[in-house]
Structures are given as C-alpha cells and as structure tokens.
SEMIKOL-209135 format. One line per 4 residues: number of its first residue (from 1); their letters; for each residue x, y, z of C-alpha. Coordinates in pm, whole numbers, plus 50000, padded with zeros to 5 digits. Layout:
<recs>
NUM) a) X/Y/Z  ...
</recs>
This chain:
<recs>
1) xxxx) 52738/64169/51729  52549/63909/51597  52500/63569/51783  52684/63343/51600
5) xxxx) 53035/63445/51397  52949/63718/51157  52974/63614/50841  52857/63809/50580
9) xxxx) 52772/63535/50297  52783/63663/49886  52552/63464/49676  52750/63265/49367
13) xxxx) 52735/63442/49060  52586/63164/48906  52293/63239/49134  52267/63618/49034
17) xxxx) 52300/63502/48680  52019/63232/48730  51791/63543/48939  51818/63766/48651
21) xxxx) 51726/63543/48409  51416/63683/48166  51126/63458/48265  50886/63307/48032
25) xxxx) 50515/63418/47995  50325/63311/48285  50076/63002/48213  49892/62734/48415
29) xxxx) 50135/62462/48508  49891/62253/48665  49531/62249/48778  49449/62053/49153
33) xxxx) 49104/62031/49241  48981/62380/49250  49337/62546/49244  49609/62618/48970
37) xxxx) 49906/62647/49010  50122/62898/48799  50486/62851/48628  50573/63235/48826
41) xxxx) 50451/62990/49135  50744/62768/49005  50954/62938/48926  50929/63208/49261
45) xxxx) 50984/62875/49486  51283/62830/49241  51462/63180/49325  51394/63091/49695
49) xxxx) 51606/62797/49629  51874/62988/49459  51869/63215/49770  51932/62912/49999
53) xxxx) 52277/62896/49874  52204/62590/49644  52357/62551/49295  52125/62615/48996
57) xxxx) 51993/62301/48880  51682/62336/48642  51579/61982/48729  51463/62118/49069
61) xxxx) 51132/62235/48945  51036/61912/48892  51052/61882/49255  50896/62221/49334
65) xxxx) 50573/62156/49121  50574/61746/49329  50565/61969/49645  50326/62226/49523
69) xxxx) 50076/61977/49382  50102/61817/49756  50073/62181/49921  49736/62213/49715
73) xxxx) 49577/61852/49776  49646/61927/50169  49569/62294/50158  49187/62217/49989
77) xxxx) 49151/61964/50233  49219/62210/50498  48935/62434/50425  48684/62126/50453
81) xxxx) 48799/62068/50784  48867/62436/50935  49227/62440/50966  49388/62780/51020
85) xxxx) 49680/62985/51044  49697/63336/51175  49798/63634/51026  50062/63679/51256
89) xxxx) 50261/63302/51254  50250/63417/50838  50435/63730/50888  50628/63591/51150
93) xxxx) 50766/63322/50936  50815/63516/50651  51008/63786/50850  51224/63463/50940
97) xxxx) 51287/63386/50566  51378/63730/50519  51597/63715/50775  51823/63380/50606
101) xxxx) 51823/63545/50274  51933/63917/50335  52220/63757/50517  52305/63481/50231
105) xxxx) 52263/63771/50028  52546/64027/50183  52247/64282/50299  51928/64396/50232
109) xxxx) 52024/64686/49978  52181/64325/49766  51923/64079/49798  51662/64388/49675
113) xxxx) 51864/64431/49369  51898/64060/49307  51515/64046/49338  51437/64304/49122
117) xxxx) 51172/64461/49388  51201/64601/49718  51144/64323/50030  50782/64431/50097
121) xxxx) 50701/64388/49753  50838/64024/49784  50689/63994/50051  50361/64116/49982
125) xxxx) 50390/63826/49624  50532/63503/49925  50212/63567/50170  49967/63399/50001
129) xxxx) 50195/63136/49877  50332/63109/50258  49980/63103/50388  49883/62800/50218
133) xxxx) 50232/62641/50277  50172/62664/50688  49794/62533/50597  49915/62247/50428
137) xxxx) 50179/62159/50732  49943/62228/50985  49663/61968/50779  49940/61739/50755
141) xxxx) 49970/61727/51158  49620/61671/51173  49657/61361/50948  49910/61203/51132
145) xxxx) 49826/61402/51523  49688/61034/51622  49971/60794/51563  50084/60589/51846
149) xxxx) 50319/60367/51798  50314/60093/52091  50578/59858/52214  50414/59525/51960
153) xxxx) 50443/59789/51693  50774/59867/51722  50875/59465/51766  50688/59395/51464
157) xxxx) 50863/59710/51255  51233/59528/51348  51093/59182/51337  50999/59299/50939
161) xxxx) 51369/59438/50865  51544/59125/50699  51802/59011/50966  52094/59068/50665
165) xxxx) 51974/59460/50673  51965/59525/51063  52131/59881/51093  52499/59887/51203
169) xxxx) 52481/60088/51535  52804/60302/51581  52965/60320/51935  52850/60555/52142
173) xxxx) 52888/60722/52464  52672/60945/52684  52883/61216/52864  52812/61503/53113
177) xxxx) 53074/61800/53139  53140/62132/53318  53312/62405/53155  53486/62684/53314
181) xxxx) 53568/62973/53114  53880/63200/53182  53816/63526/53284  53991/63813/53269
185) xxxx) 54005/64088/53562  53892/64465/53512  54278/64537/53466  54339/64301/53256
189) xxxx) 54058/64399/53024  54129/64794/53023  54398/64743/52765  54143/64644/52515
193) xxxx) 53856/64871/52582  54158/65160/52564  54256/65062/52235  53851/65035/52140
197) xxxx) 53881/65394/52274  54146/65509/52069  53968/65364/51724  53673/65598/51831
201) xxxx) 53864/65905/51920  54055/65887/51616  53673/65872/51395  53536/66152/51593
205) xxxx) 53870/66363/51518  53755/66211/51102  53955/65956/51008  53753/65665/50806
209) xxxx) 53516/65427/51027  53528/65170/50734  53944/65196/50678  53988/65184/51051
213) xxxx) 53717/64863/51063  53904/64678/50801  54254/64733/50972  54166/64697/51313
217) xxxx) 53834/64490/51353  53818/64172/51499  53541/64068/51356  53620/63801/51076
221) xxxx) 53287/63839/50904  53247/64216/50886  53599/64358/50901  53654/64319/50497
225) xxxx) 53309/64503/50482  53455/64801/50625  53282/64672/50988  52912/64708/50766
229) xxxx) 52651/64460/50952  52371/64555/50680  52055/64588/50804  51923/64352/51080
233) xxxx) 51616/64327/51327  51688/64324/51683  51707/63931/51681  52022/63948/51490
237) xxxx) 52211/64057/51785  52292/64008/52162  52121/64251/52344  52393/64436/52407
241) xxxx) 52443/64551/52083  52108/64541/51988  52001/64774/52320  52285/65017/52123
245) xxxx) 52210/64999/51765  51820/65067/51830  51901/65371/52062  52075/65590/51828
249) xxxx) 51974/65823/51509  52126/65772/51215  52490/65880/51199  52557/65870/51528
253) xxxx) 52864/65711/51723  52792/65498/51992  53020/65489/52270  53262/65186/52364
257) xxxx) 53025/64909/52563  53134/64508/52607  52974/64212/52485  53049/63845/52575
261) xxxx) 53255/63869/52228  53454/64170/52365  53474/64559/52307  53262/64744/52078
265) xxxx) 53148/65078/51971  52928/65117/51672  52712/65364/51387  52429/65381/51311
269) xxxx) 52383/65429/50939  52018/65395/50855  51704/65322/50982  51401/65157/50798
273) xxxx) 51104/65050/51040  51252/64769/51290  51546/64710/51120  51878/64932/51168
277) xxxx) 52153/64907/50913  52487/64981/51105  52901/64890/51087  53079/64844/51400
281) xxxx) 53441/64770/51525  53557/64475/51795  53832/64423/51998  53861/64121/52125
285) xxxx) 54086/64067/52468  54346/63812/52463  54316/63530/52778  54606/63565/52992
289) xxxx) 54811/63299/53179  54728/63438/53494  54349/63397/53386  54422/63042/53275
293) xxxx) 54598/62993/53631  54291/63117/53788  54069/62914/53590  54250/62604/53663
297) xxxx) 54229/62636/54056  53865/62717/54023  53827/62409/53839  54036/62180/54097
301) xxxx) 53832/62249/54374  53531/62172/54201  53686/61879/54117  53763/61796/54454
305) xxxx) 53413/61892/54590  53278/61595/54372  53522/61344/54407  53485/61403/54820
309) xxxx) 53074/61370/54746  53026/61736/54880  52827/61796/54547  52724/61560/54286
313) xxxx) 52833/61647/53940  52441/61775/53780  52402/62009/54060  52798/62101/53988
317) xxxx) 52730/62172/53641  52393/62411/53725  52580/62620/53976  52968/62653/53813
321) xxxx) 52928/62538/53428  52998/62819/53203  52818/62657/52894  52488/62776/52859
325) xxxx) 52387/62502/52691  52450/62204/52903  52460/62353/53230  52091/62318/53329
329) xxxx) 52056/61954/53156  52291/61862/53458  52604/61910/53171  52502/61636/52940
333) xxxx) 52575/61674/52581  52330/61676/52294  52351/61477/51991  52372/61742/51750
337) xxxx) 52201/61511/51483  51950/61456/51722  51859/61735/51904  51488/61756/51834
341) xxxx) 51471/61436/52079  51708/61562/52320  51893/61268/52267  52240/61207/52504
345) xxxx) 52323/60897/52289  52632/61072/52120  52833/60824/51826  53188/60852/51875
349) xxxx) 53279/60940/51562  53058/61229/51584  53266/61340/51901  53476/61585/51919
353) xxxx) 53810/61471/51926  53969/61652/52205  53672/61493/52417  53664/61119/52239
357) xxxx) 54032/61074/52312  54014/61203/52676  53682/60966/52737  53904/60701/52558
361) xxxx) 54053/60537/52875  53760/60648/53095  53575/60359/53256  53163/60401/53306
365) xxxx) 53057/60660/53571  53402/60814/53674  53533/61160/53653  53806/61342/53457
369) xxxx) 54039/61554/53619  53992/61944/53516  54200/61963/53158  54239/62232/52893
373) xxxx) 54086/62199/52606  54043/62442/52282  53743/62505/52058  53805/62396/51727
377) xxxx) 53655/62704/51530  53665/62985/51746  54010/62871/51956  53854/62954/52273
381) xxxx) 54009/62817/52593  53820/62633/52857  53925/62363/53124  53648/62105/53150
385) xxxx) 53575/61823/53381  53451/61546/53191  53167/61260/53325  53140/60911/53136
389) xxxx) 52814/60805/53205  52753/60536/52956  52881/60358/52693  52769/60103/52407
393) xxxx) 52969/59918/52181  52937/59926/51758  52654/59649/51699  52420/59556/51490
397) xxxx) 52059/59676/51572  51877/59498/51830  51542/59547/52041  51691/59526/52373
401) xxxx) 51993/59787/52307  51832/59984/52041  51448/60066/52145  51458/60390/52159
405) xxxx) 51581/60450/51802  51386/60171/51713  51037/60318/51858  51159/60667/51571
409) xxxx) 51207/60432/51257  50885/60292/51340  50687/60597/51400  50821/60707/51115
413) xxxx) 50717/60470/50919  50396/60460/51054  50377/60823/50985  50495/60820/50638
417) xxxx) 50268/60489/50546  49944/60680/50685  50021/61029/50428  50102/60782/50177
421) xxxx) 49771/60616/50186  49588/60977/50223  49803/61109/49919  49690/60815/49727
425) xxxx) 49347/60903/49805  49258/61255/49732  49481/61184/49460  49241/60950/49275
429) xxxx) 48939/61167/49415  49043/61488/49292  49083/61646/48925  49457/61686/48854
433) xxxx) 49608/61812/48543  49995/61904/48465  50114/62046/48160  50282/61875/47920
437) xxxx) 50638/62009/47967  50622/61831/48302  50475/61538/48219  50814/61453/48168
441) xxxx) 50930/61423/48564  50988/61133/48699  50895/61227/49048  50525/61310/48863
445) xxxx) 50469/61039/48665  50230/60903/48943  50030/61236/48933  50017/61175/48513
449) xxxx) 49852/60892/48577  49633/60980/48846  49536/61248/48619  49405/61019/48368
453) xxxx) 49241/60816/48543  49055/61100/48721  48950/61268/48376  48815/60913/48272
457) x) 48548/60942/48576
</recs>
C-alpha cells in the first residue's frame, strides 16, 4: 500500500482540454546570450503546470518565459565557471516528476494518453530542459554559498523595518509528546486476516478481483478503482507490499501478508522495467476496548516512571513513543511550516486542537496525564502524554524574543539582495531579445528594457 492514504487523483477536465490543445508553430520566443529559448520550451513548462493540478491560466507563461530567461542567464554562467550536474541526479529527479504526475494523473496508461507520447519519450524531450534547470540551481548556490549573516547584520535588518511594520508574532508553544498506539493481539487480529482470506479464496474459485475490491476494500483511494494502484516504482510503497508486488509475474495472486495499514493480498497485473502495475484489497482491523484498556495501563506507568524521575521524558519518548517521527527528537513536535529548520516554535493556531486545548491550562515544564486523543483524518486512536516546554505570548517582533526568526528574514534578504544585484548584471552584460507577443508582460518589462539597452552597445 502506498505510504501515505491512497488517493488516486483525476486531472480536471479543463486540464485535459488545455493538454490537447493544437499548439502553434514552434518559433524563437527569446534569444539570451548564446541560447534561445523556444515557444514548445513554453509551452512544455506550461503542460507541467497543468499536470501539477493548477487551473489553466494563459497568463502563466508570462511567468514561465521570466523563469526561463533566469534559467539561461545562470545556466551560461555555469559553464564559465564549471558547474555540473550528473547524469544520474537528472534522471533521478526526473523519475521523481514522473512519479507526482502519473499519480495526479490516475496512472501511467492516463497521463501517456494525456501527453500524447509514451513517458520515455517525455522524458527523453524534459532531460535537457531538466539538465539546465539543476545547472542553473546549483549556479545559484554558488552565488549566494558565502552569505553569512552575523549578529550586527541581523540588528541592523530589524533596526531598518519601520517600528509601525514590526511583524505581529502569534503565540506559540514548544511541546514534546509520547504516543502509544493500541495494539491488537494475534487473536484479536485473526478475524480480519480470515475475512482477507475469504476475499482471496472466493477470486481463486473466479469471482471478480475488481467487484470484490470495490465492495470490500478498505482502501479509500483505490477501492472505486476496482483496488487498481496503476503502475508504481518500489518507492511508492512500504516494503511490505513492495517486497510482494516485485516478487510475482504478471497475473499472479499474492497471498494474504500485513502491513502497518492492515491485511492485504494483491495482483500483479503488468510489469514494465521497475515499475509494476497491480490492484490490491485491505482489510483494516478495528481497535478493540480491550486494546484501548491495554494501551491505557501501558501509558500510566510510563507516566508514573517520569513523574517519580525514574526516566526523564526524551529518553521516555526514544524507548516507548510509537510516532516515528518525534520519538528520536526526544518527542518534540515540528513546525510543519517550518520544518526545513527543524523548528519546535509551533503557533497555536497552527496546533492541533485536541493538543492546544489540552496544553491550554498547562503551566511551563509539567506533564499531562496519559489521555485519548483521535487523528483528525485518518480517526486513529492513540493515548498521548503531553510535555509543555515553553511558551511565548502574541507580540510584536522584537530582537530579544524573536532572533532566531529574525537571523531567516535577514538572510533572506541578504540572499535575495545579492541575486538581485547579479541578475541586474549579466542582465545589462548579455544580449537579450523577447518577442514581441511578450513584450507585453509585466513581470518582463525589465528584460524589454535591458534588451534595448544591450542592442544599443
């Protein structure tokens, strides 16, 4: 099954409408330096927006040939100063586009006719295109790899924010948890491989796979699908299922195994290289009281382990926490706006609200008691024991409170002012001409006038 919820996604039909549009004859749409860049260039990066799930919107392109005229100044510049990407971070990435769009799509066999071509083909037409994207990204690192921003720069980036535009700063907490997962015994789980028994018995005596998937499955995504997964690489799945799908020739009924998402058995329908197209049924077991019960006493004396100071509640979390996630950051949540810093600085608004109203009584560095709480999307059960270890009331931005966030605006800034200035640059320095049915952008305007300029030299 795959990782997350399977949810097999079907592209608008504005979007198929907007894919099988005729094109226009190809012609230069803009000339950079030593490069052009084509309209089918445009246009391509257009379909790949399509295939994002976005709503056609024909202003777009103005912002496709903005980023492409940047992807060329950075990419030239790249070759001057011997920055390169390997072969195999191209295919790799480009294996990860795949990837997004065969599943916005509804399946490879979909996204090929919505193309037009079969995926290597499309492939084969991205590479060079993707190539010189990753140059450009990687030149762009160069650029900025030496910015430091120091604690007088980050005094002087708030000192220059006009005291009436100081950020608001929401309240926010920082808080640790363990979760403890009910679990059911080997009796309690044989009902539901049984019935995942009975589903395959009655296939192998020939009764539809895909009637008995849509009646029985209890998987939300594929279950309409008649249990079809479409194809998918072995990174698609736990390794459970994938371990299954990639042992078996086509046709072939797997037998019942478990998953953390319950009981499965699967076909195979196709193969094609190293991805497997194949449909599958689930049955997911049902927590029990008794399991709850359980739960709940394993999660008291826990409790009362920490409370007495026989453990402390990070070393807790590594050894009993059932969350993958937290468990090994001694249970502290992420900010899931800012996870790329690792930040613990959670807003409480963002929190949620199962957890924000049983932290709302908390004091600062004590303990909840083990309570049951349910996930919001999947309405999984879980008794948690919840650790307030900060909290900072809604203000407005300030340098002893707010560094931290502080020291990102300013590197940012820093960042963004030193591409600006190299932008500016090469623009002046290098030969740029767009045609005239983009002249007409806003966003290009600048690179219009650059272009004159240029030609006057």
């Amino acid at each position: 099954m795959r990782k997350l919820t399977i949810l097999i996604l079907c592209v608008t039909m504005s979007v198929f409408n907007a894919l099988g549009q005729k094109k226009t004859l190809d012609k230069v749409a803009a000339v950079v330096g030593n490069g052009i860049i084509l309209n089918s260039d445009i246009e391509r990066e257009y379909d790949n927006y399509l295939l994002q799930g976005n709503q056609p919107n024909l202003s777009v392109k103005c912002q496709v040939l903005q980023q492409l005229l940047t992807q060329k100044l950075l990419a030239q510049q790249a070759v001057i100063d011997s920055v390169i990407v390997k072969d195999d971070d191209v295919d790799n990435e480009l294996d990860r586009r795949m990837r997004s769009y065969i599943q916005r799509s509804g399946g490879q066999d979909k996204l090929e006719a919505f193309l037009g071509k079969s995926i290597i083909q499309y492939k084969d037409e991205m590479r060079p295109d993707m190539r010189e994207q990753m140059t450009a990204q990687r030149m762009q690192q160069k650029i900025t790899e030496k910015i430091s921003v120091t604690p007088q720069d980050v005094k002087n980036y708030f000192n220059s924010i006009p005291k009436d535009s100081l950020p608001s700063i929401n309240k926010e907490v920082e808080i640790a948890q363990i979760v403890f997962d009910p679990k059911l015994t080997r009796e309690e789980k044989q009902v539901y491989r049984d019935k995942a028994e009975a589903l395959r018995d009655r296939i192998k005596k020939g009764e539809d796979f895909a009637t008995l998937a849509t009646l029985y499955s209890q998987d939300p995504g594929s279950a309409p699908a008649g249990g079809d997964l479409g194809f998918a690489d072995r990174s698609t799945f736990v390794k459970e299922f994938a371990a299954m799908a990639f042992k078996l020739k086509p046709g072939e009924l797997s037998p019942v195994f478990e998953t953390d998402f319950g009981f499965h058995f699967l076909q195979v329908i196709e193969r094609r290289g190293e991805q497997v197209h194949v449909r599958h049924i689930l049955i997911v077991p049902e927590i029990t009281q008794a399991s709850l019960d359980r739960t709940k006493i394993r999660a008291d004396s826990i409790y009362n382990l920490i409370k007495t100071m026989k453990l402390d509640f990070s070393n807790a979390a590594s050894q009993f926490s059932d969350d993958k996630e937290t468990k090994y950051n001694g249970g502290m949540l992420l900010n899931a706006e800012d996870v790329q810093n690792r930040s613990t600085f959670i807003p409480t608004d963002k929190l949620d609200p199962q957890i924000a109203l049983a932290i709302d009584t908390m004091k600062v560095g004590s303990i909840s008691k083990p309570a049951l709480f349910t996930a919001q999307q999947t309405n999984k059960k879980s008794y948690k024991i919840l650790y307030l270890k900060s909290k900072t009331d809604a203000h407005k931005a300030n340098l002893a409170q707010d560094y931290p966030k502080l020291k990102d605006a300013a590197a940012e800034s820093k960042t963004n002012k030193t591409v600006s200035e190299w932008f500016e640059k090469r623009r002046k320095e290098t030969f740029i001409n767009i045609d005239p049915e983009y002249q007409t952008c806003d966003q290009l305007k600048t690179w219009v006038t650059t272009t004159a300029s240029a030609q006057s030299k």
